[in-house]
Structures are given as C-alpha cells and as structure tokens.
PLY file of the C-alpha trace (Angstrom):
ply
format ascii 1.0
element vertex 369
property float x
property float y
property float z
element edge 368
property int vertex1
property int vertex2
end_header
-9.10 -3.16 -56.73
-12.02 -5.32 -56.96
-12.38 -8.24 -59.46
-16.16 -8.36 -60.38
-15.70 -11.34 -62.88
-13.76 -14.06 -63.34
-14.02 -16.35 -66.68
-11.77 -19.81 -67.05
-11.79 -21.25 -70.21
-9.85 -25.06 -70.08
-7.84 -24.18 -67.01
-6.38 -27.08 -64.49
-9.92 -28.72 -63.80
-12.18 -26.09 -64.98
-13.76 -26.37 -68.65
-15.59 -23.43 -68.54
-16.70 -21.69 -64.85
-17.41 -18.15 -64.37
-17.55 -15.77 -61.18
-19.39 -12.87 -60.31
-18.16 -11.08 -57.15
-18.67 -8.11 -55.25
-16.58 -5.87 -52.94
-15.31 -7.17 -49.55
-14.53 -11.05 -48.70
-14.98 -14.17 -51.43
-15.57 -17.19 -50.11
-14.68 -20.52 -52.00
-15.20 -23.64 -50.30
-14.93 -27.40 -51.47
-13.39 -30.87 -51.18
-9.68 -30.72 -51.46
-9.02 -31.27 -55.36
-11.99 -29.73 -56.26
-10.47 -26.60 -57.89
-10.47 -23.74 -55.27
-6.43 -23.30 -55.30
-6.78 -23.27 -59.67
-9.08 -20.18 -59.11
-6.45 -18.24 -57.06
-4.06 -19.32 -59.83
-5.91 -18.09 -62.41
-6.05 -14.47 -60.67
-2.36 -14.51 -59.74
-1.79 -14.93 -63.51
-3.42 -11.76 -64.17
-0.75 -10.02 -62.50
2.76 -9.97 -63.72
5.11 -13.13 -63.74
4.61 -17.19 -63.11
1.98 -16.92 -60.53
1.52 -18.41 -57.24
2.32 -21.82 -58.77
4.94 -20.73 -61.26
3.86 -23.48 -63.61
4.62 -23.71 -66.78
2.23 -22.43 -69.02
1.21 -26.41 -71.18
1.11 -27.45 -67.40
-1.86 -25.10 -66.70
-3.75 -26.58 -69.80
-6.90 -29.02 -68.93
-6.48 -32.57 -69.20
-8.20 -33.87 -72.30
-8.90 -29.86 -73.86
-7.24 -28.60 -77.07
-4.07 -27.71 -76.08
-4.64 -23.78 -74.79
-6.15 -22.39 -72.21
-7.73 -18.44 -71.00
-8.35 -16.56 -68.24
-10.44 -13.62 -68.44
-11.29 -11.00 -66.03
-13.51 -7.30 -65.41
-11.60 -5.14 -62.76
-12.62 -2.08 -60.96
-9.79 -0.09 -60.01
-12.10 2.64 -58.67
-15.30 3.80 -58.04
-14.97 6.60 -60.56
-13.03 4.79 -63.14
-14.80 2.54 -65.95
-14.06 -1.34 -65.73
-11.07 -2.70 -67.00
-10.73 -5.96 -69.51
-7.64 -8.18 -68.34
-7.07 -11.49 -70.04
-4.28 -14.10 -70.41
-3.77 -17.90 -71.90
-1.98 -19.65 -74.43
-2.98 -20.84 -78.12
-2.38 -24.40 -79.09
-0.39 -23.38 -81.72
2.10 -21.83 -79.79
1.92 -23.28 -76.31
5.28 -21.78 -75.16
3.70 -18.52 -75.87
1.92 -16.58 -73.06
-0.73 -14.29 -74.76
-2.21 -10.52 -72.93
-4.61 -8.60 -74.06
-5.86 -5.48 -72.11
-9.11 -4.41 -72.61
-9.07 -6.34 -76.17
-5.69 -5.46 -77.40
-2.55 -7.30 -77.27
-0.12 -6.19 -74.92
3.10 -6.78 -72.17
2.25 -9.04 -69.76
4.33 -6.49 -66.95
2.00 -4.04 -68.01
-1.10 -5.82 -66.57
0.42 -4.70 -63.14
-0.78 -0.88 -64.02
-4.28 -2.34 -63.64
-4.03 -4.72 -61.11
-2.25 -5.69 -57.69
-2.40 -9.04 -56.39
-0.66 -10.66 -53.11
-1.11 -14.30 -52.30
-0.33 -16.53 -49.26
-0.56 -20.24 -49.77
0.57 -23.13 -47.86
3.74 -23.66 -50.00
4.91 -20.20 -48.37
4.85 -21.69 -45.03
8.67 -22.91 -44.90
9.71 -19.43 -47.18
12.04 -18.19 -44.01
13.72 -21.66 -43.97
13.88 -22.47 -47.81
16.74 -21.10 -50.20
17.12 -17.42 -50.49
16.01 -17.49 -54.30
12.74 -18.08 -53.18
13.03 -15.52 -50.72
14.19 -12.52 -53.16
11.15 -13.82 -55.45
8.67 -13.20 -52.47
10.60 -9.72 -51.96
10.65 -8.39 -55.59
6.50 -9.83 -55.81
5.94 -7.34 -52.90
7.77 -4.64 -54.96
6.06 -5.09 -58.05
2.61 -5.10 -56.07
3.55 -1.37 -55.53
5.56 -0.56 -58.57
4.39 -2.21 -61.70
7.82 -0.69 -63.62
9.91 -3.24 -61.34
9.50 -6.81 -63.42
11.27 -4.71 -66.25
13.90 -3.54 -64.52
14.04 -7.05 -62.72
13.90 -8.50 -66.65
16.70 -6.37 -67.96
19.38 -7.09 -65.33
18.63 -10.81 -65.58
19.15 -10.60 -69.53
22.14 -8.90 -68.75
23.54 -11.12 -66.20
22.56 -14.15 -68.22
24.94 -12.27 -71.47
27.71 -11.73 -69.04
27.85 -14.95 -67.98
27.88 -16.62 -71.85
30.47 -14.30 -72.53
32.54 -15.23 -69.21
32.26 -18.71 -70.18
34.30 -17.80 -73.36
37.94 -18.68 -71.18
39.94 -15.80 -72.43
37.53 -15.02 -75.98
35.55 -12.69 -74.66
35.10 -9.49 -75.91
36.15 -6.66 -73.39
34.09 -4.11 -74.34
31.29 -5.51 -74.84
31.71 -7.04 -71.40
32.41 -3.68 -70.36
29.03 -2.27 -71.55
27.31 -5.18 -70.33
28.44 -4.83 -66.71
27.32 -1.23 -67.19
24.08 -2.26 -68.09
23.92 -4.51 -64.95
25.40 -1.90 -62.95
22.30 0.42 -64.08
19.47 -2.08 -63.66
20.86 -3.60 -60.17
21.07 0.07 -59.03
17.19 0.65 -59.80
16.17 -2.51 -58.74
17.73 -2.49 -55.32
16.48 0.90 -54.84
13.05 -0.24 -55.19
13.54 -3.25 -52.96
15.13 -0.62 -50.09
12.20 1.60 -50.58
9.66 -1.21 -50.18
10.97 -2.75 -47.32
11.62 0.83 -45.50
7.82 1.08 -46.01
6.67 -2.49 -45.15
8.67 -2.18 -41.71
7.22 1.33 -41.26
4.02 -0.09 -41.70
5.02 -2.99 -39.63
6.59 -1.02 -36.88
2.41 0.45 -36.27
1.23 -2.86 -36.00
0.86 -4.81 -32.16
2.52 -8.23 -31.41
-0.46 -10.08 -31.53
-3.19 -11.47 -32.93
-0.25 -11.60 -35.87
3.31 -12.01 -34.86
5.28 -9.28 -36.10
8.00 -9.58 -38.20
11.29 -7.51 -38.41
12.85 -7.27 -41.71
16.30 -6.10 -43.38
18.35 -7.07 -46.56
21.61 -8.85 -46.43
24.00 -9.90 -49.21
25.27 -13.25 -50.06
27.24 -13.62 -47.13
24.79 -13.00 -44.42
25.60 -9.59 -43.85
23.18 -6.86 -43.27
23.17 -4.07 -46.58
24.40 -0.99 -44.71
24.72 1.21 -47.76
22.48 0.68 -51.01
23.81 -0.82 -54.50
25.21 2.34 -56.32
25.83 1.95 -59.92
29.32 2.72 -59.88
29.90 0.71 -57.11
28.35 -2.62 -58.81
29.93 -1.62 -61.97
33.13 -2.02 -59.99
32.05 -4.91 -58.55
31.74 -7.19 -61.59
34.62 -5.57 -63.58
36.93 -6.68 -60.39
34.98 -10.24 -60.08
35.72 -11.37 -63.56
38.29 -14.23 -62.97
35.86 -15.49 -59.86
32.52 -15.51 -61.59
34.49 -17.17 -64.69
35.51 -20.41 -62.16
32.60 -20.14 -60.46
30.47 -20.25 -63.79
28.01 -17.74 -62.45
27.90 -13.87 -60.78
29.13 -14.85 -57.28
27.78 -11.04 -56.08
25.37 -8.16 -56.71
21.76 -7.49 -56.06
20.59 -10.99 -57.06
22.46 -12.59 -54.46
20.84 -10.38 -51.49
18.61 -12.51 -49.00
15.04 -11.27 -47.16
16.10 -11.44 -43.43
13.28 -11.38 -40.71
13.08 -11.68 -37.03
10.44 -11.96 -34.51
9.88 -8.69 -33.19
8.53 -9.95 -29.65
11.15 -12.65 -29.14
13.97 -11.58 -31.02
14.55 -15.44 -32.03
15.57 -15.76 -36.17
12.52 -16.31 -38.49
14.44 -19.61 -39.26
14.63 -21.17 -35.68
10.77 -20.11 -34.56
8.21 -22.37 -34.82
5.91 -23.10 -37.53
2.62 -21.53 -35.79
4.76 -18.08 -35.50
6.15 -18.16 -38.86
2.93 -18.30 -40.56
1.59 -15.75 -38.39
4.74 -13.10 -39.26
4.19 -14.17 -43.26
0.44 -13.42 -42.61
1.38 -10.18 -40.34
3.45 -9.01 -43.44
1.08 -9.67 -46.46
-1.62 -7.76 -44.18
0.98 -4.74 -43.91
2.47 -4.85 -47.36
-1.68 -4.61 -48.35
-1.53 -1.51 -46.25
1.35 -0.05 -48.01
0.16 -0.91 -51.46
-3.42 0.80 -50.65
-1.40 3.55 -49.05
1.33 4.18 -52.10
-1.25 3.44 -55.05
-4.43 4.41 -53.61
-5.93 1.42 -54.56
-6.17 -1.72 -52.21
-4.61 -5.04 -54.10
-6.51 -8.04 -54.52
-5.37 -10.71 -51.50
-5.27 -14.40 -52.02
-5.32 -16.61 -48.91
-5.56 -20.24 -49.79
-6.29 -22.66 -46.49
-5.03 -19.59 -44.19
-8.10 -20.17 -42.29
-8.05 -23.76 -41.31
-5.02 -23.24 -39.77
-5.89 -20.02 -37.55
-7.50 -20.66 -33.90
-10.75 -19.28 -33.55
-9.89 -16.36 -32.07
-7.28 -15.50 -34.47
-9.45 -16.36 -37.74
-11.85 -14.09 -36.47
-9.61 -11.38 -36.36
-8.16 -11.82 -40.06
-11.89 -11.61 -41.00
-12.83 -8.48 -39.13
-9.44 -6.92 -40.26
-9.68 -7.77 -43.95
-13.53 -6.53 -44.01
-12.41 -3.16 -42.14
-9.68 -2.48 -44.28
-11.79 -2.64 -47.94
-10.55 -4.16 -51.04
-11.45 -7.55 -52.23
-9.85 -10.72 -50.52
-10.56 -14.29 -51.66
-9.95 -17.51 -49.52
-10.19 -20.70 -49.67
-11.52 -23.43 -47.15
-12.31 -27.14 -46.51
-15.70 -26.41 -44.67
-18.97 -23.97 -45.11
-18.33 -23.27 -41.79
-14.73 -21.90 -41.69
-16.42 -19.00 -42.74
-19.69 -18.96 -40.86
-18.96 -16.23 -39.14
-17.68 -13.60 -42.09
-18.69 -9.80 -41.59
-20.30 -8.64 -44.72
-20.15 -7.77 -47.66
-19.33 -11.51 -48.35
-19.29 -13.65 -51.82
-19.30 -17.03 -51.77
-19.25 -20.02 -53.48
-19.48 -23.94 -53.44
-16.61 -25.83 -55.49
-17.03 -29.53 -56.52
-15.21 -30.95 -59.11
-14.15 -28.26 -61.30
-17.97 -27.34 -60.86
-18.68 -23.67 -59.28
-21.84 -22.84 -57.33
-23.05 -20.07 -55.43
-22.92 -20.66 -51.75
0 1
1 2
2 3
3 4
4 5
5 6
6 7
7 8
8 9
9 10
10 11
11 12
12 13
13 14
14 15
15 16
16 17
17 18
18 19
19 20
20 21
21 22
22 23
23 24
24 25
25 26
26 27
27 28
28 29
29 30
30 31
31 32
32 33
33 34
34 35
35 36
36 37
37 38
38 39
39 40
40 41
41 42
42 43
43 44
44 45
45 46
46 47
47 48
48 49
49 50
50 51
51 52
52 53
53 54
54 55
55 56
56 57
57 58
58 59
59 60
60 61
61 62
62 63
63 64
64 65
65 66
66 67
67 68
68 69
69 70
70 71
71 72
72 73
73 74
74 75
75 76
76 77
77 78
78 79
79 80
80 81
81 82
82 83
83 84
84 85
85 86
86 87
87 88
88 89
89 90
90 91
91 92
92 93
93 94
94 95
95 96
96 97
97 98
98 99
99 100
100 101
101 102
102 103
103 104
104 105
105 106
106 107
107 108
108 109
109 110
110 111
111 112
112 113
113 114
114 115
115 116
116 117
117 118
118 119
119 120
120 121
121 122
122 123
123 124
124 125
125 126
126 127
127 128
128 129
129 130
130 131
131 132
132 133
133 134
134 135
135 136
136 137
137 138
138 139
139 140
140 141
141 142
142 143
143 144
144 145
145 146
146 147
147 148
148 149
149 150
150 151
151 152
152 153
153 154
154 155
155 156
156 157
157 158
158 159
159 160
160 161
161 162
162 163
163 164
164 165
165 166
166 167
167 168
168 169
169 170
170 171
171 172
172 173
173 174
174 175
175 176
176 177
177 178
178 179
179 180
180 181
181 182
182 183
183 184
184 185
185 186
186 187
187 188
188 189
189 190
190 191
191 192
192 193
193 194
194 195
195 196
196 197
197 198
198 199
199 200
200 201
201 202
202 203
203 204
204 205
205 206
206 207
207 208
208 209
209 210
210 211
211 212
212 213
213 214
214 215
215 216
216 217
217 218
218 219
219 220
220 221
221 222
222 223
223 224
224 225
225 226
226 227
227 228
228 229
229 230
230 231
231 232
232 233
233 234
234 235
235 236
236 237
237 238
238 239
239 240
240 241
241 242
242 243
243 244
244 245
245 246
246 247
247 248
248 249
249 250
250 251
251 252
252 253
253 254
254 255
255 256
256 257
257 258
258 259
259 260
260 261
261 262
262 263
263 264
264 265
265 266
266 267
267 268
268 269
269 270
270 271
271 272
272 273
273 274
274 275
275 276
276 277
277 278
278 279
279 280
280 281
281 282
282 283
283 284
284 285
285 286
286 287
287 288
288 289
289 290
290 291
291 292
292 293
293 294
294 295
295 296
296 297
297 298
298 299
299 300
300 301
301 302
302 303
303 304
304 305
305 306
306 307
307 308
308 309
309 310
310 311
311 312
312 313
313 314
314 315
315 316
316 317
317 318
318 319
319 320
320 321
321 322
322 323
323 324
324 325
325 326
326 327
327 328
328 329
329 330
330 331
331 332
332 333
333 334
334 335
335 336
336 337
337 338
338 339
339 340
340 341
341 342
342 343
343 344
344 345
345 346
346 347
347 348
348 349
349 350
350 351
351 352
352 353
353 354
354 355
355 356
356 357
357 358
358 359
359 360
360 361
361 362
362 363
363 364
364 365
365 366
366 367
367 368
C-alpha cells in the first residue's frame, strides 16, 4: 500500500500542504513543532478509528481557519489495481460530525480499512507495557483491524451493546429481563467474534515473531489474559459469555459497569531473551520489543492481505544507536511497502537505502528535501 499523495486542508498547523511520494522510505524532517507528527496524524485518520492522537475531531481544526478541516489522499493498493480516492474532515456546520468519502462518495469510516492499512509507533507508545490495560487492548484490536478491516464493527457492536446493558442494569430492579436477555446475547455474539479475531492475530504475530532473532530488535513474547491476570487458556465461546453476564448481573449492577468479558482481557508480553515482564525491563528494551512487533505485525499484514500497510514511525530514529537505526532502514527498504518517519536532523537519515522521499518541514511549511 503506497500513499502517492497527501492533501491537508486547515489541519493542526497546516493551511494547505500537499505531498507527492513514491514507493519505499519518506523522509520528513524539521524543528520540533514544525508539523511532522500532524502529517502522520493526518494518515492515521485515513484508516479506521481516532488515530494515533485520538483527538477529538474540533481539536484537529487549525487555529484561526473556519471551523472544519480535510484530509485527502491517492492510494495504490497494487501495481495492477487503479488508484484509490480516500478522504476525511469535518464541516463547520457540524463539527461533531466526521465526514468519508471514498473515491468521491460518502461512505463508513470502518470501511476505509478495505483500502488501506496503517500501523504507527510514536513516542507516546513508549510506556504502553506499563500504562493501563485499556490502552493496551486498543493497541491489540489496531493490530487486528490492520489485518481485518470487518473488526471495528464487530468491536462497535459489542460496545453499543455493553453500553445498553449497563443503562438497563442501572435501572435497580426496573429492568426489563428480556430485553436484557437479548442484549447479553448480542454481547455474547460480538465478544465471541471479536476475541476470535484477537486469538487469531496474536497466534500469527507470535508465529511471525517466533522467526525473528533476539537482536538488533528485542523480541517480544505475547499472550492474552483476562481481568485478573490470568493467561486465556480456552477462547470466549458465545454460550459461555452469554452465561457469563446472565450470572454477573447483581455484580456488574454494584459495580456500575461489566466487571468481565472480552473487554476486560489485557496484552501480556515478555522478553523472549531474558524472560523478565515487559513491565519491569528497561525503557531501551521496551521500545525495541514495541518496534520488534510493529515490524512483525507488518509482516503478517503483507502476508494475510497481500498488501504491505503503510508504517508510521515518528522520532523512532533519534532514539536508535547507529547500528540499530541502520538496521530498521535496511529492513524497512528490503521488505517493500511505504514507511514514513519523522526526525529532528537531515542527517538522521543520511544514510537511507533508496527508493527514498523526503522532505523539509518548517512551520506548517513543506519542502522537498
């Protein structure tokens, strides 16, 4: 998947910039504030979901502009397929709104994921194994839906479910039976397909994973657990979680939320070579087992889709050794696809193999260089 142009109209600090890239490694380089992280934003956003920032949509507007903003884009998802039309934004008239159109015709935001894979690394992921396990299962289920698109509707369905259940829970006593019945059926359905999907990614990723060697990268291991800490032996079956919430009624009621089921499973990883917790390594390894498994889980997309996702590395390079940046470069040129990163310095990325684009950033103000 290669993006071959990018348009911002009114976006963070850009007023109007355009792109035009090639295959192979994109280069953006700059002052920090200048604008190079709002470019990876605006491709993220072309993807389903929030993005890498998950702002909210008014936030993303440009100080001083009219109230919307747009983000347009030409993707090649192979050589022998015609160029697709992706763009996104908001009106002013209805900034809650967030607006898709597919090669010129409204449509589903999850649907943009048929066209168009994107995985991202930026520096706010570089505490993700010690933060809260929400952020966690959102890294998990973006790796899922970077190999099946369908998975932000099944992940949209049980949370419009859960949320239901919940209102009617919070009814002390009032609540309709069956109807909490069916909805707890309908949870039961969608937590069923949606941990199925997560189990099927992560037996792939660690397949994947399991071919790769303990260094340059460190190498993560990964499994699910539940709520409790407890590694997911057997997967969520639908009559099993319909079970589940039927018999948790009176706790989720006190508790005023679904105390278990597939949204309360956690990402666990462990460093392959040391065996130490993801948690208790050190900084320097766990960016290098996050970057390890973005690198696979590009692998496994490419393999499962047959089309390479766009990668987003923002400042990954700054904080690689020589040695090690070198690497990254000579792996993400030999693998294909298109991979943009961002970087203080010209000379972070001297030393690029070809084909490479780059460009110059300086104050919302994009050149090529």
């Amino acid at each position: 998947m290669t993006l071959t142009r990018l348009s911002l109209t009114d976006f963070r600090n850009h007023a109007a910039a355009e792109l035009v890239a090639g295959p192979g490694l994109v280069a953006l380089h700059g002052d920090n504030g200048a604008g190079k992280t709002n470019i990876l934003e605006a491709i993220s956003l072309l993807a389903p979901g929030r993005g890498l920032r998950r702002a909210a949509l008014a936030d993303i507007v440009r100080d001083g502009a009219s109230g919307g903003f747009a983000v347009f884009a030409e993707v090649l998802a192979g050589d022998a397929l015609p160029p697709v039309s992706l763009g996104t934004g908001i009106e002013p008239t209805q900034p809650g709104r967030r607006l898709v159109r597919i090669n010129g015709s409204a449509a589903a935001a999850a649907s943009m994921g048929e066209w168009l894979g994107v995985l991202w690394l930026t520096p706010a992921m570089d505490r993700l194994f010690v933060e809260t396990a929400g952020n966690r299962r959102r890294f998990l289920d973006r790796l899922v839906l970077a190999l099946d698109p369908r998975h932000a509707q099944r992940s949209n369905r049980y949370d419009a479910a859960l949320r239901a259940r919940g209102k009617l829970l919070a009814d002390h006593g009032a609540a309709d039976m069956q109807w909490l019945a069916s909805l707890e059926a309908q949870l039961a359905e969608h937590g069923a397909a949606l941990d199925a999907a997560r189990q099927q990614m992560l037996k792939a990723l660690s397949t994947e994973l399991a071919s790769q060697p303990d260094t340059p990268f460190a190498r993560p291991l990964l499994t699910l657990i539940d709520g409790d800490g407890v590694v997911r032996a057997e997967p969520h079956r639908a009559d099993s979680l319909k079970a589940l919430f039927a018999a948790r009624r009176r706790i989720d009621a006190a508790a005023g939320r679904a105390t278990a089921g597939p949204h309360r499973d956690d990402l666990n990883a462990v460093h392959a070579a040391t065996g130490r917790m993801a948690a208790r390594c050190s900084t320097g390894e766990q960016k290098a087992m996050l970057l390890s498994l973005v690198l696979a889980h590009s692998d496994c997309v490419a393999r499962a889709r047959g089309q390479r996702p766009v990668l987003l590395l923002d400042e990954v390079a700054a904080h690689l050794d020589p040695q090690r940046r070198a690497a990254l470069y000579t792996r993400l040129a030999d693998q294909g696809g298109q991979a943009w990163l961002t970087g203080t310095e010209a000379g972070l990325f001297a030393d690029m193999p070809g084909p490479v684009t780059r460009f110059a950033i300086s104050s919302g103000r994009i050149m090529a260089g």
